[in-house]
C-alpha positions as CSV (number, residue, x, y, z in Angstrom):
1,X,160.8,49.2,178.1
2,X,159.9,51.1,174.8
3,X,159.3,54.7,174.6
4,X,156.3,55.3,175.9
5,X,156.4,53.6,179.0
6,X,159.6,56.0,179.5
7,X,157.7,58.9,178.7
8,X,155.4,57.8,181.3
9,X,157.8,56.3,184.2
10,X,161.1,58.7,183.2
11,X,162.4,58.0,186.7
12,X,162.5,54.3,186.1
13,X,165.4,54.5,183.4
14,X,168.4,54.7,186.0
15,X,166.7,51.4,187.2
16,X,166.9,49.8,184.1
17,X,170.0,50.7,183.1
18,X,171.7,49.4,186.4
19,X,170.3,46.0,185.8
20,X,171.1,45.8,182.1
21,X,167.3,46.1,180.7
22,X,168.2,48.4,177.7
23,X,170.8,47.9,175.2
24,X,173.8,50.5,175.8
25,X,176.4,51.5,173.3
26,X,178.9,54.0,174.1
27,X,178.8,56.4,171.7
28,X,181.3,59.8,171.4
29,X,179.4,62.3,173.6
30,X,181.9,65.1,174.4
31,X,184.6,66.0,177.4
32,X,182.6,66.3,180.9
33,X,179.9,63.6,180.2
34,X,179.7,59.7,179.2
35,X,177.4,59.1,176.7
36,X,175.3,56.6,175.4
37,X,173.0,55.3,172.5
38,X,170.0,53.3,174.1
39,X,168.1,51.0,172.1
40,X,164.2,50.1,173.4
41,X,162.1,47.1,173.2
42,X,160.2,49.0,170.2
43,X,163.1,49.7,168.0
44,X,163.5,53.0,169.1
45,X,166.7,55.3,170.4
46,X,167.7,57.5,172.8
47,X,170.8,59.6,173.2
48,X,172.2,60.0,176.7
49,X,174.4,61.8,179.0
50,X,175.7,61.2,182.5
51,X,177.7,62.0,184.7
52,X,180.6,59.7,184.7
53,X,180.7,57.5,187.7
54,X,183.3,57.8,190.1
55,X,184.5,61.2,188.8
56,X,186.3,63.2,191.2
57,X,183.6,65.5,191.7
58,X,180.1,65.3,191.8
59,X,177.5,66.4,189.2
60,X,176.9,70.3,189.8
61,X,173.3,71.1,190.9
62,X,170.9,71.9,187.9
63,X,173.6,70.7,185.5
64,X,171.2,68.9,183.3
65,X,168.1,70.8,184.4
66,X,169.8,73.4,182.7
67,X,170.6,71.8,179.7
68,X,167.0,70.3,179.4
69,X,165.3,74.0,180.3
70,X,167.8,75.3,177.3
71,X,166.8,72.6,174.7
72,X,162.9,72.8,175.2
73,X,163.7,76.6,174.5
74,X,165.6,76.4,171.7
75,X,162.9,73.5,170.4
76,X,159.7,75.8,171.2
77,X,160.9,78.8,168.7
78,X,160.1,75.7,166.1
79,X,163.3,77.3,163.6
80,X,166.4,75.1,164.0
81,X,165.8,71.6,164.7
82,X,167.1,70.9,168.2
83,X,166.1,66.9,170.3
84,X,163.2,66.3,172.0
85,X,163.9,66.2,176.1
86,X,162.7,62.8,176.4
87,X,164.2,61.6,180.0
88,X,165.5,64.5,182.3
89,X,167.0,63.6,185.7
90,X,169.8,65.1,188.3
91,X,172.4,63.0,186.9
92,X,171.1,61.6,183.5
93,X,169.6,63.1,180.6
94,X,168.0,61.3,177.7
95,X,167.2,63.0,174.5
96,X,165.7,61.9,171.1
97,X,168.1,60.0,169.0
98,X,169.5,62.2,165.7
99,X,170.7,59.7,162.9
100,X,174.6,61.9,161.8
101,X,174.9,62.8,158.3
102,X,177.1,64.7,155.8
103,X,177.5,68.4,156.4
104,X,176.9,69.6,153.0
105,X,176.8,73.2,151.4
106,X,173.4,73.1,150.8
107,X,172.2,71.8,154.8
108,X,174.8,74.2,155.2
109,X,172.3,77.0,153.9
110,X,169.4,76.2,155.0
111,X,170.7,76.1,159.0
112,X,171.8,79.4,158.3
113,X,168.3,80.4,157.7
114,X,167.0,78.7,160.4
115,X,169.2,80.2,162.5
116,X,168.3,83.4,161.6
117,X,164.8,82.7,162.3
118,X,165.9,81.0,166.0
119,X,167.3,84.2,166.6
120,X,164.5,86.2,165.7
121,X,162.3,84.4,168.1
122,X,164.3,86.7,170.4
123,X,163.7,86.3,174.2
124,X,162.4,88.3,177.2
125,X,165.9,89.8,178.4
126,X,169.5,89.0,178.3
127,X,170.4,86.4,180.4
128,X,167.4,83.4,180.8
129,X,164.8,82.8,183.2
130,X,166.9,79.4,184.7
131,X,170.7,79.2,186.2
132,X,173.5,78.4,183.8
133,X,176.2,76.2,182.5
134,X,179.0,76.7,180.1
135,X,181.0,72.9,180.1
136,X,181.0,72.6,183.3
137,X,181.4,76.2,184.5
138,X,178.3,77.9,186.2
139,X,176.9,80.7,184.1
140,X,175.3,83.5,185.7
141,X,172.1,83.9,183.6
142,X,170.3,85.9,185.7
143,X,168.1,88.3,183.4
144,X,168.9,91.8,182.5
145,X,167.6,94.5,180.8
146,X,170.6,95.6,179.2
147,X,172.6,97.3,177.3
148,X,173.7,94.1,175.8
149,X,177.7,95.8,176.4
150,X,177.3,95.9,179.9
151,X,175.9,92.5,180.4
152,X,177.8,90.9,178.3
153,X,181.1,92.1,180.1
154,X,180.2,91.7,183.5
155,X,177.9,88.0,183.0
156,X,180.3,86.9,179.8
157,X,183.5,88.1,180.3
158,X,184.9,89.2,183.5
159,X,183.8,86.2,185.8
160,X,185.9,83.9,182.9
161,X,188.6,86.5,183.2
162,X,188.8,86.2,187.2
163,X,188.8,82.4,186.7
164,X,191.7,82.5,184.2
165,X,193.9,84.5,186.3
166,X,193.3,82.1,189.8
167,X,194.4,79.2,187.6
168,X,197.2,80.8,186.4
169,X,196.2,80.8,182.6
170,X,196.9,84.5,181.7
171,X,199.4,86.6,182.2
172,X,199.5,90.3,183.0
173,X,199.9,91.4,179.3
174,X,196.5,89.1,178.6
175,X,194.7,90.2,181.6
176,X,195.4,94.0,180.3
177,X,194.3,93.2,177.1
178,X,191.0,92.1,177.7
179,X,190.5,95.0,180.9
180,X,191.3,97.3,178.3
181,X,188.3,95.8,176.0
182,X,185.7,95.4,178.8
183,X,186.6,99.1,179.3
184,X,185.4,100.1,175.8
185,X,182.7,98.1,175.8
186,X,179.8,100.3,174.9
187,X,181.3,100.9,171.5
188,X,181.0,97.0,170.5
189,X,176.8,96.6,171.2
190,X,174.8,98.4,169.6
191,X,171.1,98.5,170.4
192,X,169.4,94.6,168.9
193,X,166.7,93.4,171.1
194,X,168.2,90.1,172.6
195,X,168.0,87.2,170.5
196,X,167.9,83.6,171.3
197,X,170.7,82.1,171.5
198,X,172.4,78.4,171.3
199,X,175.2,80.4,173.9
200,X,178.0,77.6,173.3
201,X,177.8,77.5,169.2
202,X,181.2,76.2,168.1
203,X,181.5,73.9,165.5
204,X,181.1,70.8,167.7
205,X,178.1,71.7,169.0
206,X,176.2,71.5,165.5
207,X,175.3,68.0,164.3
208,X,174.9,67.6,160.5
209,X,172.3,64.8,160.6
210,X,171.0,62.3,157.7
211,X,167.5,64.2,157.3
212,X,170.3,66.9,155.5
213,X,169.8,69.7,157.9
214,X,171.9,70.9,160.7
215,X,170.9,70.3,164.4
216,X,171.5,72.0,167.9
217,X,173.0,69.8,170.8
218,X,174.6,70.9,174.0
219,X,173.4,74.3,174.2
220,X,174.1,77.1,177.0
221,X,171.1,78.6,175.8
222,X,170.4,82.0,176.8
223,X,169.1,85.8,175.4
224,X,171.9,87.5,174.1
225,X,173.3,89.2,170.6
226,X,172.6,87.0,168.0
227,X,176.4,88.2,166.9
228,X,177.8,85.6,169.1
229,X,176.3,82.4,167.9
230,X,177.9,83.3,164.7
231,X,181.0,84.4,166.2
232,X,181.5,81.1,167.8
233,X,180.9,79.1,164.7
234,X,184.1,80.4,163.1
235,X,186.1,79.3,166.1
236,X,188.5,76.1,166.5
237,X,188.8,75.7,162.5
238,X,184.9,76.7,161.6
239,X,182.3,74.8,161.1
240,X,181.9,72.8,157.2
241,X,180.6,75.6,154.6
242,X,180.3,78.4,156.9
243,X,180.3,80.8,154.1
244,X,177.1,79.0,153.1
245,X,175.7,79.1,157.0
246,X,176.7,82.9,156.9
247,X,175.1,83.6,153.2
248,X,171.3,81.6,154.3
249,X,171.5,84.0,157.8
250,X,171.7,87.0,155.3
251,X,168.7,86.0,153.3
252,X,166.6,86.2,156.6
253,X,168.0,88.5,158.4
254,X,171.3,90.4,157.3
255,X,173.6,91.8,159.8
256,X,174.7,94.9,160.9
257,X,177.4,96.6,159.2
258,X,181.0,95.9,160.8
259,X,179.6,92.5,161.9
260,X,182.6,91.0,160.6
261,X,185.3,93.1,163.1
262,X,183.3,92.4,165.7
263,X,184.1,88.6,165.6
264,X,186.5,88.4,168.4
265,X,184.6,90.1,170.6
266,X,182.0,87.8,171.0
267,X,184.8,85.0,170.6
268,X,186.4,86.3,173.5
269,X,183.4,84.7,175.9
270,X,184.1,81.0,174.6
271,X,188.0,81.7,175.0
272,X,188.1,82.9,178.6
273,X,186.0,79.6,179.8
274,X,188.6,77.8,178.0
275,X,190.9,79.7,179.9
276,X,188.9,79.1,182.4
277,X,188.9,75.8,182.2
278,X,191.9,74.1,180.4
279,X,194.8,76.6,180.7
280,X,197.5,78.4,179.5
281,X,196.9,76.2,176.4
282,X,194.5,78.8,175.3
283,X,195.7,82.3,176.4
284,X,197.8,82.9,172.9
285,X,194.3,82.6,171.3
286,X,192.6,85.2,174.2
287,X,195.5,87.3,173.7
288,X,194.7,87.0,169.6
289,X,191.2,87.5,169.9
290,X,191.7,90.9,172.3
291,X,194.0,92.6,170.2
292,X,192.0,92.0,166.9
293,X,189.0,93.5,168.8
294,X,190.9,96.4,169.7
295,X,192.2,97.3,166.1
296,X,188.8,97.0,164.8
């Protein structure tokens, strides 16, 4: 099989990978999926995802759909480079293959201003026009009008909230703290167009390649204020030379005044579905990230 016989017969590639037609190397792929380096008759690569077999529960319907539908998104704004959607299936995606590099200060600067310009593209409406996933966690992306506050608390916020406190991951004094934001909301927005977002930016999700720029992988892609991407960079230690990613978004487009103290409220999103979805081992860093937003 070489790549564009794939292109052509994308369902065939389970096929081929059950009978061992493609060369597969495990490769480091994140927490929910296995993943995979595929090499093809003509020399070429693949990276892909699946869901693992025999895990305890199934793959969610439109999980990869949605990650496809956010990729070609992200790719058609033509800013940030983000992998071509070669291969995409209900339990298996398979996108173009990105050599890793070094993150260096000056990729570092120029993926700032290409994220700039991804964000300008902008988008139709907060929200997106197909259903959502954060991790593994549906994501209600169903498109609104706005004001960004109000979306943003009740699409963003609260469900990971309610989630949080069935798991037992908050306690009351959390729960209070982040009410208590949700109910000052309005005074965090402002009035931005929505921008178009990666949705899940942390550090991980960036993937300093060998051309020297900086890619987009596993997005929850989505129309929202462009505020959050950059938020979630500085999360979990920060990504390499973000004052460098943060100076090259200036050059494009400079941000509002007070960006800066509104950090943790766009942090806050990430937080809760980690809340959501791995514990108590996260609240101290919800509880953090509500009480700076409070103060500023």
């Amino acid at each position: 099989m070489d790549l564009a016989y794939l292109r052509a017969h994308p369902q065939h590639l389970p096929t081929f990978l059950t009978h061992q037609r493609i060369r597969e190397t495990p490769v480091g792929g994140g927490d929910i999926c296995a993943a995979s380096r595929l090499t093809l008759d003509d020399g070429s690569s693949l990276f892909t995802k699946t869901w693992p077999p025999g895990s305890a529960t199934p793959v969610p319907e439109g999980f990869f759909a949605a990650e496809a539908a956010g990729l070609a998104w992200l790719r058609a704004a033509d800013a940030v480079p983000v992998p071509e959607v070669v291969v995409a299936l209900p339990d298996l995606l398979a996108l173009e293959w990105v050599e890793p590099g070094p993150a260096t200060a000056r990729a570092a600067a120029r993926f700032g201003r290409e994220l700039a310009a991804l964000h300008r593209a902008g988008a139709p409406a907060f929200g997106a026009e197909w259903p959502g996933f954060i991790g593994a966690l549906p994501q209600d992306n169903t498109p609104s009008a706005g004001p960004w506050s109000a979306w943003f608390a009740e699409r963003r916020l609260l469900p990971y909230l309610r989630r949080s406190v069935d798991n037992g991951a908050l306690s009351a004094t959390e729960v209070a703290l982040v009410e208590r934001l949700v109910a000052g909301i309005d005074g965090y927005g402002g009035t931005e167009p929505p921008a178009r977002l990666h949705g899940d930016l942390w550090p991980g999700n960036v993937l300093w390649a060998a051309d020297g720029r900086a890619w987009l992988v596993d997005p929850a892609a989505h129309g929202g204020h462009r505020e959050t991407d950059l938020a979630q960079l500085a999360l979990f230690g920060g990504a390499p030379h973000l004052a460098e990613i943060i100076d090259g978004y200036g050059e494009v487009w400079p941000l509002a005044d007070g960006w800066r103290e509104r950090v943790p409220v766009h942090q806050l999103h990430l937080l809760l579905v980690h809340t959501a979805l791995f514990g108590a081992a996260y609240a101290g860093a919800v509880r953090a990230a509500a009480e700076a937003a409070l103060r500023a």
